[in-house]
C-alpha positions in Angstrom: 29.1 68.9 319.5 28.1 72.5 321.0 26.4 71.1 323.5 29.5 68.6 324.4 32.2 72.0 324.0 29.8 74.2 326.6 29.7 71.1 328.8 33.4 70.6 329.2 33.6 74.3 330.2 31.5 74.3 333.1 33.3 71.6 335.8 36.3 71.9 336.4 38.8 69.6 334.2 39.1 68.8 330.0 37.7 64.9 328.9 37.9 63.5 325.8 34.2 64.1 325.2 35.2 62.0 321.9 36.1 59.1 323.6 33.3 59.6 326.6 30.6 59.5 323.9 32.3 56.5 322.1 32.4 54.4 324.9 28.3 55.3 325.3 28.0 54.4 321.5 29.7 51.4 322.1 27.7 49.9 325.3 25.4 47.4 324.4 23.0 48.7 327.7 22.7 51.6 326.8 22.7 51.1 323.1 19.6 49.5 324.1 18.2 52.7 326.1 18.9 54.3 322.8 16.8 52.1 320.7 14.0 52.1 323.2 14.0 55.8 323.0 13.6 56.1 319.1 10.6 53.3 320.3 9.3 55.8 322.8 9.1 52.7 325.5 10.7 54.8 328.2 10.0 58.5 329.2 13.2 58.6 331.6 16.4 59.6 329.5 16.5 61.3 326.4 17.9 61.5 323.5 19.7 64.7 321.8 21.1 63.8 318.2 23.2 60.7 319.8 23.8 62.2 322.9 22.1 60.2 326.1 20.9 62.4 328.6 18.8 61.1 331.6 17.3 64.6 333.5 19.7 66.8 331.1 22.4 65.3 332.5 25.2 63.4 330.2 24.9 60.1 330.6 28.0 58.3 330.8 28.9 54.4 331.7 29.2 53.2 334.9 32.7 51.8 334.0 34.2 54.9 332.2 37.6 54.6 332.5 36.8 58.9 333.6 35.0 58.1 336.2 37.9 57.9 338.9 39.3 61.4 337.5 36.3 63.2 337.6 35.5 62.0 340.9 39.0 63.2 341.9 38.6 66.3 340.2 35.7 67.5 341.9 36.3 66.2 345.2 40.1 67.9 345.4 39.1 70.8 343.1 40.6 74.0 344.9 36.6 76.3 343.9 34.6 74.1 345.8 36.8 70.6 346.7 36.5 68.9 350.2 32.7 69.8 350.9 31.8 66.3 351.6 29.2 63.9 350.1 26.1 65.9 349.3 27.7 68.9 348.2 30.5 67.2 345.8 27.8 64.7 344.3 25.7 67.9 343.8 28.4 69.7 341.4 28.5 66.3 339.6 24.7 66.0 339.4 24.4 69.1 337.8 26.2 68.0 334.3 26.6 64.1 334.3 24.7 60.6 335.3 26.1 57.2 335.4 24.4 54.7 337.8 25.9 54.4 341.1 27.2 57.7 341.4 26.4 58.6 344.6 28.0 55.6 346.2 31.6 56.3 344.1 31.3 60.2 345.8 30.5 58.7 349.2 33.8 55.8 348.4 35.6 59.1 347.5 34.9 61.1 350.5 35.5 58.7 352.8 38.6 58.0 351.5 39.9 61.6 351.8 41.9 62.4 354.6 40.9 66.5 354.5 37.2 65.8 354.3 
């Protein structure tokens, strides 16, 4: 749960890391990355106690009901907010995963009236 706390310190807003890692738990894809891991069929994610990481990066769903707010977060945030696509998907990048991540940032950006 360390690893979880020092996470939530370093972007910008407070999740429910509970309920983020829950909802991984829960998944029945990537449940199934899980078990492959303990298998050693893949090399790409990894797994740290139950914690999914894919590059060191917390893997979350794709459908995370925290997706939206994170996206928000960083995209508005007043340390680094409204720096367009590659810049904003970079701060994400740096801490978290969930496929098609790029493409919510780009929905995001293009959507804000400042950027």
């Amino acid at each position: 749960m360390g690893e979880l706390q020092e996470l939530a310190m370093s972007i910008p807003l407070m999740l429910n890391w509970g309920a983020i890692k829950e909802e991984s738990m829960q998944d029945e894809e990537l449940g199934k990355i899980r078990a492959d891991l303990l298998k050693n069929e893949t090399n790409h994610p990894s797994n740290e106690g139950e914690t999914l990481l894919y590059q060191g990066r917390l893997v979350m769903l794709r459908t995370s009901a925290h997706i939206p707010q994170l996206l928000q977060e960083f995209q508005k945030n007043t340390v680094g907010g409204h720096s367009g696509i590659q810049k904003t998907y970079g701060r994400l990048a740096t801490e978290l995963y969930w496929r098609g991540m790029h493409k919510g940032v780009e929905e995001m950006v293009a959507r804000c009236e400042v950027c």
